[in-house]
MARMAR-497244 format. One line per 10 residues: number of its first residue (from 1); for each residue x, y, z of N, C-alpha, C. Coordinates in Angstrom, 1 decimal. Each point is the difference from the previous one (the first is absolute). Layout:
residues N
NUM) X,Y,Z,X,Y,Z,X,Y,Z  ...
END
This chain:
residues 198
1) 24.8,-8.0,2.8,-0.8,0.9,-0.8,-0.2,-0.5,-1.5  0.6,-1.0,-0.2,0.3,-0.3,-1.5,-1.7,-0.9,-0.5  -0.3,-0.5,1.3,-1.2,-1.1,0.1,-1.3,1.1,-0.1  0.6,1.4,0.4,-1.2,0.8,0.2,0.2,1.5,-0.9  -0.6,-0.1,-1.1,0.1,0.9,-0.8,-1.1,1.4,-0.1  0.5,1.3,0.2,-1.5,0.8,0.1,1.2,0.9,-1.5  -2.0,0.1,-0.6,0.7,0.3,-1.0,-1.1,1.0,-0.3  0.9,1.7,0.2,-0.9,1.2,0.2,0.6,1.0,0.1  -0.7,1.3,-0.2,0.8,1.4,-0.3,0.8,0.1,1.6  0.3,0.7,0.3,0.3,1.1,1.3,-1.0,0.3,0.9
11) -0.5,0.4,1.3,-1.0,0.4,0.0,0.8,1.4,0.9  -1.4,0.7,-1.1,-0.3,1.5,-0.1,0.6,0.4,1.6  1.1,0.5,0.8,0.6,0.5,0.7,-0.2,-0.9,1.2  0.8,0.5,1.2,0.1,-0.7,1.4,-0.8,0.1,0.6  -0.2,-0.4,1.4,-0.9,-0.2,0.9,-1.3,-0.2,-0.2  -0.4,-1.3,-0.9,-1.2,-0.4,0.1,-0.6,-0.8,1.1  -1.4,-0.3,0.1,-0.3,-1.1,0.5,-0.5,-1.0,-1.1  0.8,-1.5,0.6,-0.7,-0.6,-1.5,-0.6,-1.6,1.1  -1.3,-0.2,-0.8,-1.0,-1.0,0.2,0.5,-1.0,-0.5  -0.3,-1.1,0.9,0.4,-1.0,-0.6,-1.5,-1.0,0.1
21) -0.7,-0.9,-1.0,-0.6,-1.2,0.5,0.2,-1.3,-0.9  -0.1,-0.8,0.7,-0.1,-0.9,-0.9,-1.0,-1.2,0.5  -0.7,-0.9,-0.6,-0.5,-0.9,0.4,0.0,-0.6,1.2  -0.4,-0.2,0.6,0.1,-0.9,1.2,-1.5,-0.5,0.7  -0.7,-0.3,1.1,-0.7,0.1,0.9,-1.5,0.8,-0.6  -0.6,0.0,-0.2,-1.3,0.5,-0.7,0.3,1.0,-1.1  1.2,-0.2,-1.0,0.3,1.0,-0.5,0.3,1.7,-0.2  0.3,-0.2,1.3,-0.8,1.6,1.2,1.1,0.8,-0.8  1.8,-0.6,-0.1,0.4,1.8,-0.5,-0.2,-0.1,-1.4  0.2,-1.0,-1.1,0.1,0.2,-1.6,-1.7,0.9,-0.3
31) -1.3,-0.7,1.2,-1.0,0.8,-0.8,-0.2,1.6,0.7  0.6,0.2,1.1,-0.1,1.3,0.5,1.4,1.0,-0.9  1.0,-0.8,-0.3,0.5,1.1,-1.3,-0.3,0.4,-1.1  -0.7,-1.4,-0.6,-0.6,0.2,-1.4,-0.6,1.3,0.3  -1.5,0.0,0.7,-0.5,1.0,0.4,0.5,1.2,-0.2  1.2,0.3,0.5,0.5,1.2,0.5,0.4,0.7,-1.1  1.2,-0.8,-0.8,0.5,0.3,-1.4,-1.2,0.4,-1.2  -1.1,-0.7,0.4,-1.2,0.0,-1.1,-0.6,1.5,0.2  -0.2,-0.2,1.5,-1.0,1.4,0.0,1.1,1.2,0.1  1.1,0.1,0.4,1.1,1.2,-0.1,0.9,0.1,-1.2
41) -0.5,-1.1,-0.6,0.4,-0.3,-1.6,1.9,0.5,0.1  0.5,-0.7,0.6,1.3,-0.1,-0.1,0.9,-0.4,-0.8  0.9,0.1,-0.7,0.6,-0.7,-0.9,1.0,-0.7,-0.2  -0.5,-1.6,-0.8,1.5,-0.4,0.2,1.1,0.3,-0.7  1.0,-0.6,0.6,1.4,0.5,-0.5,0.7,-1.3,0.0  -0.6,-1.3,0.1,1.4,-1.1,-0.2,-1.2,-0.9,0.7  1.1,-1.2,-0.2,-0.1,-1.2,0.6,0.8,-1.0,0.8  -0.5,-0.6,0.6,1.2,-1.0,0.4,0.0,-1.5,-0.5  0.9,-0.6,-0.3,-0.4,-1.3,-0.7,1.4,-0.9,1.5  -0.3,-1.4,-0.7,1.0,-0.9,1.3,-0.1,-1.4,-1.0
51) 1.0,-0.5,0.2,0.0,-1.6,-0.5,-0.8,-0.7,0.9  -0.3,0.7,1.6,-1.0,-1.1,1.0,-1.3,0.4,-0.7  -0.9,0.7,-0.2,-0.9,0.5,-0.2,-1.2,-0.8,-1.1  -0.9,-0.5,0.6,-0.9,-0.8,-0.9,0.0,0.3,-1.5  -0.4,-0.6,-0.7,0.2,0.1,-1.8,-1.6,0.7,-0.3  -0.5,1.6,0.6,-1.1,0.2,-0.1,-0.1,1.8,-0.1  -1.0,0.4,-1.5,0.4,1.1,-0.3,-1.9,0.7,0.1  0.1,0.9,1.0,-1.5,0.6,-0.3,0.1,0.7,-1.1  -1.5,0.1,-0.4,-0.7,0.1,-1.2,-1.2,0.9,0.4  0.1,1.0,-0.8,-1.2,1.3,0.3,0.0,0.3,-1.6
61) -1.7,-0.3,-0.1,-0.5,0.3,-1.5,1.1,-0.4,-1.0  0.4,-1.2,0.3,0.9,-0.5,-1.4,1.8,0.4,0.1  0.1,0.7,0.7,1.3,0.6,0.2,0.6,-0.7,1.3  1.2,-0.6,0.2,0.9,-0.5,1.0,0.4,0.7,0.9  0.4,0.2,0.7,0.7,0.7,0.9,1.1,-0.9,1.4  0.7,0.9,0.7,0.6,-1.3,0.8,-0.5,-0.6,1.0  0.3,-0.9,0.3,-0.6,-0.2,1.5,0.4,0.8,0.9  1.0,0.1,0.6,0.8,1.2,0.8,0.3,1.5,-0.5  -0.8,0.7,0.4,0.2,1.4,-0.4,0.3,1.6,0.2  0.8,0.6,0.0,0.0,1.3,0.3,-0.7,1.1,0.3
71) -0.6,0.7,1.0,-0.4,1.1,-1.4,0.5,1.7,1.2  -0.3,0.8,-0.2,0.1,1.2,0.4,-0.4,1.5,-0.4  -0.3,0.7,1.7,-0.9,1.1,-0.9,0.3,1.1,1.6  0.6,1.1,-0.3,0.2,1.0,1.3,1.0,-0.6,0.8  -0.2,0.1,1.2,0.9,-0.4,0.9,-0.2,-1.2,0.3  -0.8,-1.5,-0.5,-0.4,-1.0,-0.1,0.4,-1.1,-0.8  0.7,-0.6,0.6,0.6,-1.5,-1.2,-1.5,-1.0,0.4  0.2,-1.0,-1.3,-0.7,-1.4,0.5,0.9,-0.8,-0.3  -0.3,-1.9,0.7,0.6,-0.6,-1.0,-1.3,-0.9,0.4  -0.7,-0.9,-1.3,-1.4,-1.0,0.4,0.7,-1.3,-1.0
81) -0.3,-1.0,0.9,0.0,-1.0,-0.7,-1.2,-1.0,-0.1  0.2,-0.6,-1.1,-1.8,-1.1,0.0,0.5,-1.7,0.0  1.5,0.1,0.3,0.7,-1.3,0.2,0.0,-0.4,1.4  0.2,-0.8,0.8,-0.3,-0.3,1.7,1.9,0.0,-0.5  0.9,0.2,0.7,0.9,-0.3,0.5,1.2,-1.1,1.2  -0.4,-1.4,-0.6,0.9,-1.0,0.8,0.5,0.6,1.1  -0.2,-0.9,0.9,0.8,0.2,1.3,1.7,-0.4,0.0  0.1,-0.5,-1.2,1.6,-0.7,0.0,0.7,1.1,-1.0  -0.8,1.0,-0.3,0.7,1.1,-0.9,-0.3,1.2,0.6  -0.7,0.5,1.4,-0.1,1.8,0.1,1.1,-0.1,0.6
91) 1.0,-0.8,0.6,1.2,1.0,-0.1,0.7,1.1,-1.5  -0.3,-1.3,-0.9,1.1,1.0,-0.7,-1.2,1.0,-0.6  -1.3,-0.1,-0.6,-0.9,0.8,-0.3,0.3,1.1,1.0  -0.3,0.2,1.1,0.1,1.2,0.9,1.4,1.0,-0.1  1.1,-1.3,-0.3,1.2,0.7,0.4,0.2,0.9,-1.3  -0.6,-0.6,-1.3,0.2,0.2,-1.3,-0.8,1.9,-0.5  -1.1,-0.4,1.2,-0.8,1.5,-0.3,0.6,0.8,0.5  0.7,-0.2,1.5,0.1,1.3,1.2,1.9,0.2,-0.8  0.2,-0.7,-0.7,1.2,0.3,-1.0,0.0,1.0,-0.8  -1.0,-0.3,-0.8,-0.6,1.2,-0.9,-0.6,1.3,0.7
101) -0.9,-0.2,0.8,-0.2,1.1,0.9,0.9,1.1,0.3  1.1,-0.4,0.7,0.6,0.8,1.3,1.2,0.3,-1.4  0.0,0.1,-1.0,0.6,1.1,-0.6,-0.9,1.2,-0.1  -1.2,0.7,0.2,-0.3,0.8,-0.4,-0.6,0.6,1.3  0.7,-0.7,1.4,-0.7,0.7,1.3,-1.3,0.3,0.2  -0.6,-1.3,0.2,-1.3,0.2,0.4,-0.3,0.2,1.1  -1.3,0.4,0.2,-0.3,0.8,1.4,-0.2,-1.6,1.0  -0.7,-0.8,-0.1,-0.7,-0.7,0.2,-0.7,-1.3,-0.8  0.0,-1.1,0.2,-0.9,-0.7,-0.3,-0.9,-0.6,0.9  -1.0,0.0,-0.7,-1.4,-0.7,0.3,-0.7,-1.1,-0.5
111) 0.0,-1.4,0.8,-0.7,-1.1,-0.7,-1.1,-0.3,0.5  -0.8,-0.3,-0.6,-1.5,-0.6,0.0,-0.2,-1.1,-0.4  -0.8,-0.7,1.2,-0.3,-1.4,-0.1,-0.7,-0.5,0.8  -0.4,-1.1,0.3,-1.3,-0.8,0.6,0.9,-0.6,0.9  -1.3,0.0,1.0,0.6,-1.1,1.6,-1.6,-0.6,0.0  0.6,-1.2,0.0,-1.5,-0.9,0.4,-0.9,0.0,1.5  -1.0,0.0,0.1,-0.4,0.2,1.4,-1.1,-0.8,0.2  -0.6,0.3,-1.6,-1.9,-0.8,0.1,-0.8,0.9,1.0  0.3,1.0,0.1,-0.5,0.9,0.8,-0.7,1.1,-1.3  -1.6,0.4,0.8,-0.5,0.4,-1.0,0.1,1.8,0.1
121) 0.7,0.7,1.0,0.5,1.2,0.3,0.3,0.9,-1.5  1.2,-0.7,-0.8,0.6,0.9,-1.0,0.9,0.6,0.6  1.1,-0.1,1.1,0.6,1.2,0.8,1.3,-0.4,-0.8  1.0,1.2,0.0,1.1,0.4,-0.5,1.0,-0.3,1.1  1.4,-0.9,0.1,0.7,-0.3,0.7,1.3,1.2,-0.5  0.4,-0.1,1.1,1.8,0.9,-0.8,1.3,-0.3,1.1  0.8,0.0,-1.3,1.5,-0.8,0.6,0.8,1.2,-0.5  0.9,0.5,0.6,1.2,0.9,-0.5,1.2,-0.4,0.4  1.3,0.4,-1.0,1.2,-0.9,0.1,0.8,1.0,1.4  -0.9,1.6,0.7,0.5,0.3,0.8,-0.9,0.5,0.9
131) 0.1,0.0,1.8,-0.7,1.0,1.1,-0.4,1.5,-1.1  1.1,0.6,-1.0,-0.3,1.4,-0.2,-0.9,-0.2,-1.0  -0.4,-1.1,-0.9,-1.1,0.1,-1.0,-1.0,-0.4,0.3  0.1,-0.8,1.3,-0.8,-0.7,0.5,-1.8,1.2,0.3  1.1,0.8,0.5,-0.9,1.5,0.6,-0.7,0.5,-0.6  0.2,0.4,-1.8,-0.7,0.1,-0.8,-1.3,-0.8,-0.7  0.0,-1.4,0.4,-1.1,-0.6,-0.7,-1.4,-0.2,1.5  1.2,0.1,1.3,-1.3,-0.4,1.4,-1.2,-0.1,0.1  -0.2,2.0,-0.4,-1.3,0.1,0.3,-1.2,-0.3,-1.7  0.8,-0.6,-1.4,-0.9,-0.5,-0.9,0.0,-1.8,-0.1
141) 0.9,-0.6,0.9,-0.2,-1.2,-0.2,0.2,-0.6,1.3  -0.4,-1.6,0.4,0.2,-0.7,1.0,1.6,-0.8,0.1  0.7,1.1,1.2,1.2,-1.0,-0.3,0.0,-1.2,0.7  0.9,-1.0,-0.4,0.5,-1.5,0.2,0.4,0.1,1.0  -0.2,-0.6,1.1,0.9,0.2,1.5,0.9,-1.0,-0.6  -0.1,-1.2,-0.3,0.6,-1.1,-0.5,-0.2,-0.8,-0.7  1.1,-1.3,-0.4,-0.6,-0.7,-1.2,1.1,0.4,-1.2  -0.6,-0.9,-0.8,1.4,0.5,-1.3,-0.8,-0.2,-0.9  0.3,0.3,-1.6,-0.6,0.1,-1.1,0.7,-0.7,-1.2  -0.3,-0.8,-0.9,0.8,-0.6,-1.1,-0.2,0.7,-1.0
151) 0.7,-0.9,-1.4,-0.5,0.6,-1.0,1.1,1.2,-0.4  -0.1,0.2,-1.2,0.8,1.0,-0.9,-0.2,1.6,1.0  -1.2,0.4,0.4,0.0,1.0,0.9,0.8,-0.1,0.8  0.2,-1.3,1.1,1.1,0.0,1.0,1.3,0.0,-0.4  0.5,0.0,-1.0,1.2,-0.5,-1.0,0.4,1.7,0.2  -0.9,1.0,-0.9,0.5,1.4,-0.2,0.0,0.5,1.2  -1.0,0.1,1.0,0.0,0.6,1.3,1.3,-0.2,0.5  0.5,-1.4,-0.3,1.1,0.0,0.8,1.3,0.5,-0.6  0.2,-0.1,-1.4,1.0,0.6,-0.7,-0.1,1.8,0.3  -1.2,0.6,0.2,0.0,1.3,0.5,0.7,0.3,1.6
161) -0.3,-1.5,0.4,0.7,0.3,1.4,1.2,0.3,0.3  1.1,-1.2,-1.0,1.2,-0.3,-0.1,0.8,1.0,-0.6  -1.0,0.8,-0.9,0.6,0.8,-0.7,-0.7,1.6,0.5  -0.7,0.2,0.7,0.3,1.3,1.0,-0.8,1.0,-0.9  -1.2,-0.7,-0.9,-1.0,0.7,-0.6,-1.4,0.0,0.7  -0.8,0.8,0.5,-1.3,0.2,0.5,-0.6,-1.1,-0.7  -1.0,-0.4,0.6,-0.9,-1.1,-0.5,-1.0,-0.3,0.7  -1.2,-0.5,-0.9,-1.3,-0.3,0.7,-0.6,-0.8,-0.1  -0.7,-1.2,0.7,-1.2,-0.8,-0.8,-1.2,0.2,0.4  -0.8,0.1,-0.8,-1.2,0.0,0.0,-0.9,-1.4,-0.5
171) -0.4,-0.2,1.4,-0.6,-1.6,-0.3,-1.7,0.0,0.1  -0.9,-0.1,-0.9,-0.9,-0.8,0.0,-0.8,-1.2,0.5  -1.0,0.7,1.1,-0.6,-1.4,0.4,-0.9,-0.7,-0.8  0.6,-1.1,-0.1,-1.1,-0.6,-1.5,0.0,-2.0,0.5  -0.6,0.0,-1.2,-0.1,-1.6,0.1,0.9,-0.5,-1.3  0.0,-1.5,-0.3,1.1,-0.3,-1.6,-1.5,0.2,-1.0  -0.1,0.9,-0.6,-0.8,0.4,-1.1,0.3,1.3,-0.5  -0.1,-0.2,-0.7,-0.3,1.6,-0.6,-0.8,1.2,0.9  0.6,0.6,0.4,-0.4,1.1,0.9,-0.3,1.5,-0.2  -1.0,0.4,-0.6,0.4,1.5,-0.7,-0.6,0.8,1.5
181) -0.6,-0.3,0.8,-0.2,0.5,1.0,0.8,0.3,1.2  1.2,-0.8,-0.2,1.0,-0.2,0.9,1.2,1.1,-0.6  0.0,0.0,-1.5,0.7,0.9,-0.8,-0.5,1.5,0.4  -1.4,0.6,-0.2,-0.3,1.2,0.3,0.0,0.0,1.3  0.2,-0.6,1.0,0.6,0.4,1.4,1.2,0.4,0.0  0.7,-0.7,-0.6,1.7,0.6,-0.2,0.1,1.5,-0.3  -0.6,0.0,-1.9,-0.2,1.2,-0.3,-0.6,1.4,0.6  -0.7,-0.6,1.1,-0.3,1.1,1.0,0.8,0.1,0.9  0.6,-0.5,0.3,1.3,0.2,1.1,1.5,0.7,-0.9  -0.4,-0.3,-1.1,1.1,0.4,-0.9,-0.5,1.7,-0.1
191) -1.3,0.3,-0.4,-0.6,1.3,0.2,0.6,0.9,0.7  -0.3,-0.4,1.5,-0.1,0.6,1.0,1.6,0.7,0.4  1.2,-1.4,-0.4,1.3,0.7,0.3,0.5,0.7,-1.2  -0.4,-0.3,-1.6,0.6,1.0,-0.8,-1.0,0.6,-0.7  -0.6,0.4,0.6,-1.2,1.2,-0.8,-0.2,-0.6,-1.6  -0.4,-0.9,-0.4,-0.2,-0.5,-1.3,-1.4,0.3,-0.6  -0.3,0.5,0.6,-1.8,0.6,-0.9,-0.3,-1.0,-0.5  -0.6,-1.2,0.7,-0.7,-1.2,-0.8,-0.8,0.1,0.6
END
């Protein structure tokens, strides 16, 4: 945890669900959270910083902010990042978040992210770390009969597993581009299971 520093209030009581995206695969979860936070205007509360983490600070209207970020609002955590995340560091990245997490008993996490297909559908895949969450997402997403997933999403999915926290992924059929169309398919499947009025 020493490599992975989150540096942020408390969050506002137990059992949330908190969103996770980060770069990957058409961009599908960082630009389907932005989204979310923007239009439900969430707030942040911290950051996370790492000695792995690119030497790279976003910039909105002249003002910096982190690359990895917090934020929260209701019974809803986020965490977005605008850095891609090394395959030779989501162990400890994942292990570093679901650290911070699971002191404040979260209900659930949820990651969003892109699966390549080149298929021009837009369909929403889903992976859960159990048969009993599995039941919840069925009838809004296409589950995976099989197959595996990489990437910092597979990193937390699986620390939710190990560690006996609900979990979800929500994947994105997209292509390697920028995908905002692949993102609002997410967000519509995100709709549908937690009533988010988008």
């Amino acid at each position: 945890m020493d490599d992975i520093k989150v540096i942020s209030r408390a969050l506002a009581g137990a059992e949330k669900t908190v969103l996770i995206g980060f770069p990957g695969s058409g961009l599908v979860g960082s630009i389907a959270l932005q989204y979310i936070v923007d239009q439900m205007e969430f707030e942040q509360i911290g950051a996370i910083t790492s000695k792995y983490f690119p030497p790279v600070a976003l910039m909105t209207r002249g003002v910096i902010n982190a690359p990895v970020r917090l934020y929260e609002k209701d019974s809803l955590a986020a965490i977005i990042s605008d850095v891609p995340i090394h395959p030779m560091i989501c162990y400890e990245v994942a292990n570093g978040i679901m650290d911070w997490l699971t002191q404040f008993g979260v209900k659930e996490i949820v990651t969003i992210a892109g699966i390549i297909t080149n298929e021009p559908e837009k369909r929403v895949f889903g992976v859960a770390s159990s048969r009993g969450i599995l039941h919840r997402i069925e009838e809004e997403a296409i589950i995976l009969p099989m197959g595996s997933i990489s990437g910092i999403a597979a990193s937390i999915l699986t620390e939710c597993k190990t560690r006996d926290i609900p979990g979800i992924g929500l994947l994105g059929e997209t292509v390697n581009t920028p995908d905002p169309r692949s993102s609002a398919a997410t967000i519509e499947v995100l709709n549908k299971i937690y009533n988010l009025n988008l």
